[in-house]
N, C-alpha and C positions, 0 to 999 in steps of 0.2 A: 593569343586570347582574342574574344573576337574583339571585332569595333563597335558593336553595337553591345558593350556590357555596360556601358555609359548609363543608357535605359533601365537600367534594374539598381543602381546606385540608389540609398534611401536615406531620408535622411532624418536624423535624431532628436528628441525636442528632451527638455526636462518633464521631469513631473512633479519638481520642487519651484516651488514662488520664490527669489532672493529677493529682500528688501536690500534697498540701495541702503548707503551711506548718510546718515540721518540723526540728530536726536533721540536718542529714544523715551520720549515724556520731559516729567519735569525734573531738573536738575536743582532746582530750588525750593519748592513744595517743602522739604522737611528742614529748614534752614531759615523756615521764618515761626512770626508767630502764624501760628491757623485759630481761624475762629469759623464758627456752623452758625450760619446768621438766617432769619430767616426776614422778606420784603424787600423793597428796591432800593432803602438807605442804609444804612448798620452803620451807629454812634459810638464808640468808644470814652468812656469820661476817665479822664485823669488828674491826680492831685500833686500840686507841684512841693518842693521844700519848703521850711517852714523855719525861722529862727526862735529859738529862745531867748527868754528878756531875763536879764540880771535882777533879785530882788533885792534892794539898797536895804528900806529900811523894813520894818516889822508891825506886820500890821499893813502893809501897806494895799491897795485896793489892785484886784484879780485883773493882771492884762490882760486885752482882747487883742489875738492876732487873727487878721482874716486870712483862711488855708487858701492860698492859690487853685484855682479850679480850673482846666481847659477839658477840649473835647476835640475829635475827630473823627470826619466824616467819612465813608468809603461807600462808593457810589455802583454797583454788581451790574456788570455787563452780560450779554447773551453772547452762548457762541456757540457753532452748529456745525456740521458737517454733515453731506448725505453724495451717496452715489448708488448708483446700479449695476445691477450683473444682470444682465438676459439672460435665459434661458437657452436660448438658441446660442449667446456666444460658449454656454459652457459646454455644448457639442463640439464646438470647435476646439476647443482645450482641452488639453490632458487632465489638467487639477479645476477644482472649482477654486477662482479667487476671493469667495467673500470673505474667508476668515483673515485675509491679507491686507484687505481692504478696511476690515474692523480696526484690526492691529495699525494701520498706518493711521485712520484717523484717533487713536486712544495717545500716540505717539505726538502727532499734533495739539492733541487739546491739551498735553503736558508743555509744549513749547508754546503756547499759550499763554498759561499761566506765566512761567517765567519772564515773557516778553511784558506783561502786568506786572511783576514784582520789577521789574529792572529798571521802567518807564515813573513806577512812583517811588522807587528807593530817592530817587536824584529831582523829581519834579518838585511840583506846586501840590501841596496837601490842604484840602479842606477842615478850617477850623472853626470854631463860634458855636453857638447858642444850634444855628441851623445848617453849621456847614459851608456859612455863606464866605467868608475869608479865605483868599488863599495864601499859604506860609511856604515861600520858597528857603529851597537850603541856600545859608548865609554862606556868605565868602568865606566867613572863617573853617567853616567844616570842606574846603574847595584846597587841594594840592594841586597847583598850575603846573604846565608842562613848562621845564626851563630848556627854553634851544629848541633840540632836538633828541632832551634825555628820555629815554621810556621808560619802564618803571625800573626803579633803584634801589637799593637795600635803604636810601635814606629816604625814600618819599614814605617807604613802607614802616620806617621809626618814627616819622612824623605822622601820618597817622594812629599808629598805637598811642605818641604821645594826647593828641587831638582826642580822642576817647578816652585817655587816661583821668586828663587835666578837669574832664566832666565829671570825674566821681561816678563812672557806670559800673554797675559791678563784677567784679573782676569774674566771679563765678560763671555769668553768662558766656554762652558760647559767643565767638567772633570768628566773623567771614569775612573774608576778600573773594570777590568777584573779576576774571582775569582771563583774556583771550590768551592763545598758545601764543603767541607774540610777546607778551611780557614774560613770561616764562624763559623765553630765549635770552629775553633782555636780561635778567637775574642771574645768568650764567654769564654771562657777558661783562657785567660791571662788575665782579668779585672777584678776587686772587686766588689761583690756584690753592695754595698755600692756606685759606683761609679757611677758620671752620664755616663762614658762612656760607662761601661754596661749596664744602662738604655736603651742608643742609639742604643747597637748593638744587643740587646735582641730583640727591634721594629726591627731591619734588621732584624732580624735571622725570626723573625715573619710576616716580610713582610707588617708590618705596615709603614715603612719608608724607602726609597731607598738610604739614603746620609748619608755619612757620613765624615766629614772630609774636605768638600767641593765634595766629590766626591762621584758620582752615580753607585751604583754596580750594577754589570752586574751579575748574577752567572750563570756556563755553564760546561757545563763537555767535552769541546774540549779542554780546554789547554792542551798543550804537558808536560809532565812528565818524566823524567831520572835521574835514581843513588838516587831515593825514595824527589825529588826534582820539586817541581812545578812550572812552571814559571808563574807568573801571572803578568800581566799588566795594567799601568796606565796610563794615555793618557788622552791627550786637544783633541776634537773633530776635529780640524781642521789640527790637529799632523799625522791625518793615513790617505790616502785617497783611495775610489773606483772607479774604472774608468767602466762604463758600457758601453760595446763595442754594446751588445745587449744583452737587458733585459729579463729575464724566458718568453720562449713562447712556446705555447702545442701547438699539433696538434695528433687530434685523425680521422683516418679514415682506410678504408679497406687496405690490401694489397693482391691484388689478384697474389702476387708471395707466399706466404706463406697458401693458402687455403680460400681466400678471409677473413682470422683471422683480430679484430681491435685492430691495432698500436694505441700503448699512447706512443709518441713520446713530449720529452722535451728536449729544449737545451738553450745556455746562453754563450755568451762569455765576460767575464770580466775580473778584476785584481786590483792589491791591490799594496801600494807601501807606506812607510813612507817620511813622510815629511819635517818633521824638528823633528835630534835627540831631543834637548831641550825640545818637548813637550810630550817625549814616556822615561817611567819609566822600568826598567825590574825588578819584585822583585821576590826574590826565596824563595819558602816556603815550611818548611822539611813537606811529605806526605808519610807515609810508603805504 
């Protein structure tokens, strides 16, 4: 063969876009409450327990009890995304990338959202008359990490108990928020032998999503510090979103930038907890 067939070798490209390895959207969006708010603040008013008064004698004069009232404030952020395609680079390409380009950021403003729901399950919640107060979650809704345990069958019994002992109602759905690291950890502290290895072995396998009363979520946003994972536990109706305006694209020319087509996305929402008693913080040792 000759020597010079080297010169006619060619070589292959795709004609398909692969998105990498990624979130795709939000993993949490249907796992809280959602509310369609419209303006830069959106209030929630809430009415707390009330007791009844024993009537002794007859005839006696009507008690007044005053209903506990609170409120919560959640405050709608902006968030945007935009990039370009030339014209000229989609000569050079096999495929046009815009609609990939659409797709990664619809995929983003969803991991968005979540990174807002995660940030205020566990923060400082705006309360008062105008929002002005903020109500951090108490110690007592807080599972410390003991040592160097990660999450346990018993950190996960103390929190059920912790939401129990509130009187939330059992009918609401309940979430556990949980990096693939604890999941390891669950398989780890149980006995072969045990039905609750049974149970977590089908989680771990994806044959069962509950456990405990509680449906896991697993996501690799939680926040992490000092080899410490915070992961969270929550009543559905415990965290809420507030959608100011919802993921909307707009793809078209921009004849300031060479007549190039914009994949423009944007989204303003927020996130805010709602009642400490229905949001757990547990800490789980992650080197």
């Amino acid at each position: 063969m000759s020597t010079e067939i080297t010169k006619a070798f060619v070589e292959q490209y795709s004609s398909n876009i692969q998105m990498l390895s990624q979130q795709k959207g939000s993993l949490l969006r249907d796992k809280v409450r959602l509310e369609s708010v419209t303006g830069k603040n959106a209030f929630f008013d809430q009415i707390g327990s009330v007791t009844a008064t024993v009537r002794s004698t007859r005839h006696s004069d009507t008690p007044q009890a005053d209903t506990p009232h609170s409120r919560r404030r959640v405050s709608l952020v902006d968030y945007e995304f935009a990039d370009l395609v030339d014209d000229l680079d989609k000569v050079r390409m096999l495929v046009d990338p815009t609609s990939s380009y659409a797709q990664a950021a619809a995929y983003a403003m969803g991991r968005a959202m979540d990174d807002a729901i995660i940030a205020a399950a566990t923060g400082s919640s705006d309360t008062g008359v105008a929002g002005g107060t903020a109500v951090a979650l108490p110690s007592s809704q807080k599972i410390a990490e003991a040592g160097t345990a990660g999450l346990t069958i018993a950190k996960l019994r103390q929190a059920k108990e912790i939401i129990d002992l509130a009187d939330v109602d059992p009918s609401l759905k309940r979430y556990i928020i949980v990096s693939p690291k604890q999941i390891t950890d669950l398989l780890g502290t149980t006995e072969v032998t045990s039905s609750d290895f049974n149970t977590v072995k089908a989680l771990a396998s994806g044959d069962v999503n509950t456990f405990l009363g509680f449906d896991f979520c697993v996501t690799n946003r939680l926040t992490i510090a000092s080899s410490k994972r915070k992961c969270i536990a929550f009543v559905q109706d415990g965290v809420a979103l507030a959608m100011g305006k919802d993921s909307t694209a707009r793809i078209d020319e921009r004849s300031d930038k060479g007549y190039a087509t914009q994949v423009y996305y944007s989204a303003a929402f927020g996130a805010t907890r709602m009642e400490e008693a229905k949001v757990v913080e547990i800490l789980a040792h992650e080197a």
